[in-house]
Wavefront OBJ file of the C-alpha trace (Angstrom):
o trace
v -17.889 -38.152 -109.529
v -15.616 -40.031 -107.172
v -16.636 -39.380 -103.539
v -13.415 -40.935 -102.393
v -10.692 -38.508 -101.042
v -7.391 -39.408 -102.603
v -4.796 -40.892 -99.982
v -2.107 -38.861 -102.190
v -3.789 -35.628 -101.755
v -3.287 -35.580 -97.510
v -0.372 -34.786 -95.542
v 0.876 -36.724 -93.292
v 2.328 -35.133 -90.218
v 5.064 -36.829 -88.915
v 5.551 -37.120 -85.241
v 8.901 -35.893 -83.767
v 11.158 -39.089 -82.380
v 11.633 -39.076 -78.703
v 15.048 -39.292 -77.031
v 15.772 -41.984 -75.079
v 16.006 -41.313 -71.777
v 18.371 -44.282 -69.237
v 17.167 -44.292 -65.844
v 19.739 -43.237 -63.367
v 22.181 -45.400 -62.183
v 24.083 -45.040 -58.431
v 27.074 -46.598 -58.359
v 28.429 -48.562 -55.412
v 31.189 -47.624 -53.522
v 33.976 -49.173 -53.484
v 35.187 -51.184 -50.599
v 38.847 -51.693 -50.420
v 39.635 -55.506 -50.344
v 42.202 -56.336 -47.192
v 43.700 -59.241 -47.468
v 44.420 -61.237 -44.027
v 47.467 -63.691 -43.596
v 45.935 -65.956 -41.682
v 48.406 -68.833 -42.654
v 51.478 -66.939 -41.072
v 49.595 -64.659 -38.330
v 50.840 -66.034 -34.456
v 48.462 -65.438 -31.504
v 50.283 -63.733 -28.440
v 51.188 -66.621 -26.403
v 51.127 -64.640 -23.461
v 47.819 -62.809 -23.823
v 46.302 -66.312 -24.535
v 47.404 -67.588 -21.024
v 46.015 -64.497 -19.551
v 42.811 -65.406 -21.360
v 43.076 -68.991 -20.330
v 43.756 -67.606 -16.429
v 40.615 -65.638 -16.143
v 38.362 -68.145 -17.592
v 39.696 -69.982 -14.596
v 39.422 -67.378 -12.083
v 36.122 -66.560 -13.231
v 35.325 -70.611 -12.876
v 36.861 -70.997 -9.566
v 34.978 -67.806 -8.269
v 31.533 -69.117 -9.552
v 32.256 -72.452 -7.577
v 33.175 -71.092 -4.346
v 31.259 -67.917 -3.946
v 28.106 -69.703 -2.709
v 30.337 -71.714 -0.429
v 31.713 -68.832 1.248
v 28.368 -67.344 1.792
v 26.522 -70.080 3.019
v 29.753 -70.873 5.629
v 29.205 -66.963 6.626
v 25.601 -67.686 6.928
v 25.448 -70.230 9.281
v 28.591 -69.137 11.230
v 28.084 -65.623 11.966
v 24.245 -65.093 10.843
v 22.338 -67.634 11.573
v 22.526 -71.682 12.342
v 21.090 -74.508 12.716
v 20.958 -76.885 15.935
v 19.078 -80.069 17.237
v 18.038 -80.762 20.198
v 18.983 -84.080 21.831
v 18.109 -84.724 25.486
v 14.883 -84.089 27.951
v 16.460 -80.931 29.623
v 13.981 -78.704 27.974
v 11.079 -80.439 28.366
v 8.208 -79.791 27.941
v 9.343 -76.738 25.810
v 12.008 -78.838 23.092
v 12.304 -82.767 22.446
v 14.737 -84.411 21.292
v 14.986 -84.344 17.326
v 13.263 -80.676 17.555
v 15.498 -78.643 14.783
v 15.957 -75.538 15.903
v 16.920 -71.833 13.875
v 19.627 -69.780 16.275
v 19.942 -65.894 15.361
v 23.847 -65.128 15.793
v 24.056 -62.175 14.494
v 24.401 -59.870 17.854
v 26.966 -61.724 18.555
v 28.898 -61.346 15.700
v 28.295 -57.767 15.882
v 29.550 -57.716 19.771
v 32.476 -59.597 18.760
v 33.169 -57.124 16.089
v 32.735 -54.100 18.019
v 34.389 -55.294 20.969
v 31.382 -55.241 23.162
v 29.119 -57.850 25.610
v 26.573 -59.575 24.412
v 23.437 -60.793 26.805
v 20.255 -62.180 26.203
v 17.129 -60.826 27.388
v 15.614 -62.942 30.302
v 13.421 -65.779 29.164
v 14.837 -66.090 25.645
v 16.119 -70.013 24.969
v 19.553 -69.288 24.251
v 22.395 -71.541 22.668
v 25.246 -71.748 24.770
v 29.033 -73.590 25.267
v 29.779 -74.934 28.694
v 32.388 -72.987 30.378
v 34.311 -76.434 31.468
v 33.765 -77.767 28.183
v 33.795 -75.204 25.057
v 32.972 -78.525 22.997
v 29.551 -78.999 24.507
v 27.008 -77.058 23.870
v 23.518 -76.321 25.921
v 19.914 -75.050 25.352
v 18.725 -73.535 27.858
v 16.350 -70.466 29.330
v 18.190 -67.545 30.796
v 16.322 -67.149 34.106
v 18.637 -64.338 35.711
v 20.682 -61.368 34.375
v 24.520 -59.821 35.622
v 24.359 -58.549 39.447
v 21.148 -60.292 40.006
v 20.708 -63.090 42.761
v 18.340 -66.080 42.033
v 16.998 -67.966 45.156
v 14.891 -70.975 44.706
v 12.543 -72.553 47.325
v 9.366 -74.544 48.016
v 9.703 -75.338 43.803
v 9.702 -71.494 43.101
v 12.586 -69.077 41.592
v 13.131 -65.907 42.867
v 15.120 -63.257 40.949
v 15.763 -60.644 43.086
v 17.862 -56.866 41.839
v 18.486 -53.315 42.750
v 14.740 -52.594 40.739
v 13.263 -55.490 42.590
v 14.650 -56.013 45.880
v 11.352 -57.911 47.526
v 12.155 -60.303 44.345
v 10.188 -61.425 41.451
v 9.435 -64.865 40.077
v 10.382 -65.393 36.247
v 8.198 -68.371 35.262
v 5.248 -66.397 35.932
v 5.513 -65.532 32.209
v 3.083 -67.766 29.899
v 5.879 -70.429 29.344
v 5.904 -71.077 32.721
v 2.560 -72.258 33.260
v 3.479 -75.731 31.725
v 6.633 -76.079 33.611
v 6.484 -78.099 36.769
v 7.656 -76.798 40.313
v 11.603 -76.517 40.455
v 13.174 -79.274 42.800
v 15.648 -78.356 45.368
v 16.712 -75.342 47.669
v 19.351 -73.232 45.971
v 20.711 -69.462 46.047
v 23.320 -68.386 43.680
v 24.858 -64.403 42.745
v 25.155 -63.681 39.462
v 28.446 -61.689 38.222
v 29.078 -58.880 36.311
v 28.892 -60.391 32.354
v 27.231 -63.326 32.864
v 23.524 -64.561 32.998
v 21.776 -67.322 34.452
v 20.165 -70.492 32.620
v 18.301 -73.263 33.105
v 16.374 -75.925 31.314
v 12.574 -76.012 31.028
v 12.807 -79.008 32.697
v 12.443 -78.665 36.396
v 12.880 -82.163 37.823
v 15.848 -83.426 40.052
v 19.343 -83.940 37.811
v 17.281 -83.563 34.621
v 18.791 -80.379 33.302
v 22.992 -79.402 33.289
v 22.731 -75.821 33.840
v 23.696 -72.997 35.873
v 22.453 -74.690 39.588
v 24.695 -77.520 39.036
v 29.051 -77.116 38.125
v 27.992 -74.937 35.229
v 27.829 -71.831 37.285
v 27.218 -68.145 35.465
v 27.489 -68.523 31.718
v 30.032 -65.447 30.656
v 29.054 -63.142 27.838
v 31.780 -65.230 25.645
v 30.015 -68.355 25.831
v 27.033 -67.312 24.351
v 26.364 -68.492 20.642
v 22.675 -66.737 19.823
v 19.283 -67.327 20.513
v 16.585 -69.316 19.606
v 14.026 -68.394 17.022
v 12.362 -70.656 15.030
v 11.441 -74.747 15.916
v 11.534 -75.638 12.224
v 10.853 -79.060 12.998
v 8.551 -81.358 13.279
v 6.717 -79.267 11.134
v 3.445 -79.989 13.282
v 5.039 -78.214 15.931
v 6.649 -75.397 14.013
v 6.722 -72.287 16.411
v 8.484 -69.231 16.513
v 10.417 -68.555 20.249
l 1 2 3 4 5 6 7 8 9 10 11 12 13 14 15 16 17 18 19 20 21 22 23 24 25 26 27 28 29 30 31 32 33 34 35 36 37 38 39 40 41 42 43 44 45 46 47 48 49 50 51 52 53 54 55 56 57 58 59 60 61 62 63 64 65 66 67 68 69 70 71 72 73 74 75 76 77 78 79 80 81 82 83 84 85 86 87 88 89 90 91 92 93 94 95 96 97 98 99 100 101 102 103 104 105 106 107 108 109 110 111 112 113 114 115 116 117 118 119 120 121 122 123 124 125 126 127 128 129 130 131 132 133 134 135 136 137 138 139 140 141 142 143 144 145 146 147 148 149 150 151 152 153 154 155 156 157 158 159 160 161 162 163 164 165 166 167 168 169 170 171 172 173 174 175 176 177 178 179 180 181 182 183 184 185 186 187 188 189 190 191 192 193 194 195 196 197 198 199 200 201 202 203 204 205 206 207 208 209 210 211 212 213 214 215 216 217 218 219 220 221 222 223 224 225 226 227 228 229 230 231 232 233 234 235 236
């Protein structure tokens, strides 16, 4: 007996085809071509100089700008000054670079009012018979005050202080020698009194010799900073 099954004898089960399936496709959109004539297009002659203008402007502006603020500066803010003769020695040497605040003045001359130091401060000031020449000195006395000065000592005297009071007594003063000289002198209404640090006889142009009261006008700002030498760098 055959034990073989007969390959005839079987059926044969047929799988059922499978459709194709595409993946899906997105489609681009479509991006209208535009064509540019850029053989025949003309730029605007005039918006090309305006273009050309502003470039220059905007040139000129970045040039100047700092110049403009740095002549503000140092005209109506701040400045700088040296110092060249003995008249304020021991205080200032000659070659001593000094820093001058300006700026109440500027704001007196903008708001129409007077502008005074405070005593002692080492002001910056023109010389009322010469605007061209310009002093350092100390203001000593203040408007309506009268400063008498004897046996090498000044004495401020005013309505607060009518026995009289003697400025130098103030730490600067104790390097200062005696002041030379008898003198008496009435200060007017708007202007102050100066003198140099130093005391000796004809060493200092100030306010005991033709220079008189220096007016309000004449003052340029005060002294704030030695800057140099910077070994003797010192505020004022």
């Amino acid at each position: 007996m055959n034990d073989k099954p007969n390959n005839s004898d079987i059926p044969v089960v047929e799988a059922p085809e499978q459709a194709s399936v595409d993946p899906p496709t997105t489609q681009a959109p479509i991006t209208p071509s535009v064509h540019v004539d850029t053989e025949h297009r003309q730029e605007d002659p005039v918006a090309k100089k305006i273009y050309k203008t502003e470039k220059i402007i905007k040139l000129v502006a970045i040039l100047i700008a700092p110049i403009i603020v740095i002549f503000v500066i140092f005209n109506y803010v701040a400045g700088i000054t040296v110092v060249d003769g003995i008249s304020m020695r021991p205080t200032l040497k000659t070659g001593d670079v000094l820093l001058v605040w300006k700026l109440p003045k500027t704001i007196a001359n903008v708001t129409n009012s007077q502008y005074l130091p405070s005593r002692s401060r080492v002001v910056i000031v023109t010389e009322p018979n010469n605007p061209k020449i310009q002093l350092v000195k100390r203001v000593i006395a203040l408007p309506d005050e009268s400063v008498t000065i004897k046996d090498g000592k000044i004495l401020v005297i005013n309505k607060d202080n009518p026995d009289g009071f003697y400025p130098d007594s103030k730490p600067y003063g104790a390097k200062l020698s005696p002041t030379s000289g008898d003198f008496q002198f009435n200060i007017d209404a708007g202007q102050v009194f100066v003198m140099g640090d130093n005391r000796e006889s004809g060493a200092s142009i100030d306010s005991r010799s033709s220079v008189g009261g220096i007016p309000s006008k004449n003052m340029i700002g005060e002294v704030v900073l030695r800057i140099y030498p910077f070994s003797r760098f010192r505020t004022f």
